[in-house]
C-alpha positions as CSV (number, residue, x, y, z in Angstrom):
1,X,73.5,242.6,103.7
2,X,75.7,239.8,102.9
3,X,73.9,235.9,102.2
4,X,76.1,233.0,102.3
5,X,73.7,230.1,101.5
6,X,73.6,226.8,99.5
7,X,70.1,225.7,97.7
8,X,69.8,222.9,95.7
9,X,73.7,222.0,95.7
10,X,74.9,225.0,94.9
11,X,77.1,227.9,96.8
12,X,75.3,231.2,97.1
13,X,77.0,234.6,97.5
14,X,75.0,237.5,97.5
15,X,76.2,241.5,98.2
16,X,75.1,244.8,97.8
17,X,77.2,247.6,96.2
18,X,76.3,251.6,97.6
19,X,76.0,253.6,94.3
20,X,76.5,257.4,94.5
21,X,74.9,258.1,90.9
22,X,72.2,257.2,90.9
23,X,72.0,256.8,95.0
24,X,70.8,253.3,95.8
25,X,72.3,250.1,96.5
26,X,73.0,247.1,93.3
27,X,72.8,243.7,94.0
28,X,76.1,241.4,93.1
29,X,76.0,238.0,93.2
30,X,78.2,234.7,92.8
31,X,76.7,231.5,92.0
32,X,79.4,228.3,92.3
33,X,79.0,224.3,91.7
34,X,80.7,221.2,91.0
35,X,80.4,219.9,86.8
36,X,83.0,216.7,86.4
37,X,85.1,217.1,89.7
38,X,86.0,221.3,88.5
39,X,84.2,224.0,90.9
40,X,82.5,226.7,88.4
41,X,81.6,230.1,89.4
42,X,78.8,232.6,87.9
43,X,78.7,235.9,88.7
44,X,75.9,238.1,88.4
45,X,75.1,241.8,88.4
46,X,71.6,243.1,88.7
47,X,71.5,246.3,87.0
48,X,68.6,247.2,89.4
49,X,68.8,250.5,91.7
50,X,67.2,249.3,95.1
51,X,66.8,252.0,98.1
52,X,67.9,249.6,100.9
53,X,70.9,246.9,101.5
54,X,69.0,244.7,102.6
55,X,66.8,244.8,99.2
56,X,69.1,244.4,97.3
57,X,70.9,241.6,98.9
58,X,67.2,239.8,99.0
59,X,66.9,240.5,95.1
60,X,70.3,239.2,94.7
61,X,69.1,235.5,96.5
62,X,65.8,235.9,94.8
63,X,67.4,236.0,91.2
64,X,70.1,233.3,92.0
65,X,67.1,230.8,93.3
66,X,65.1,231.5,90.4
67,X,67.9,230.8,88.0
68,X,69.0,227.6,89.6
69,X,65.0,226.7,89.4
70,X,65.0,227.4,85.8
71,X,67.8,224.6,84.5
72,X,71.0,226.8,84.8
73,X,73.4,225.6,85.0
74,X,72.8,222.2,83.4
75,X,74.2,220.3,86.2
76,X,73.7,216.7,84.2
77,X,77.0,215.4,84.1
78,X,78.4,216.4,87.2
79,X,80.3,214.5,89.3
């Protein structure tokens, strides 16, 4: 499972990654927004073992969302 999405004005791009050891799937993630006219990027790993794809990739949104709705980045002088 693969999200493209953008909430709250910023570019969302969540994956899953197959592990073989332990077997599972991990959620990767790429957060990206504008700060005074330069695009910056966050990326994210969740060290999380999830059975399914598609859990992970929903865990992956999940955490992005929630860190957006917690003040990160600070976005205040953007332009």
């Amino acid at each position: 499972m693969i999200v493209d999405t953008i909430y709250k004005g910023h570019d969302i791009h969540a994956s899953a990654w197959e592990l073989l050891e332990p077997i599972g799937w991990e959620a990767q993630l790429h957060v990206s927004w504008w700060k005074a006219g330069q695009k910056i990027t966050k990326s994210f790993t969740l060290n999380q073992v999830f059975s399914t794809r598609q859990d992970a990739g929903r865990a992956g949104l999940s955490f992005a969302q929630k860190w957006i709705d917690d003040g990160k980045p600070d976005r205040s002088s953007q332009t």
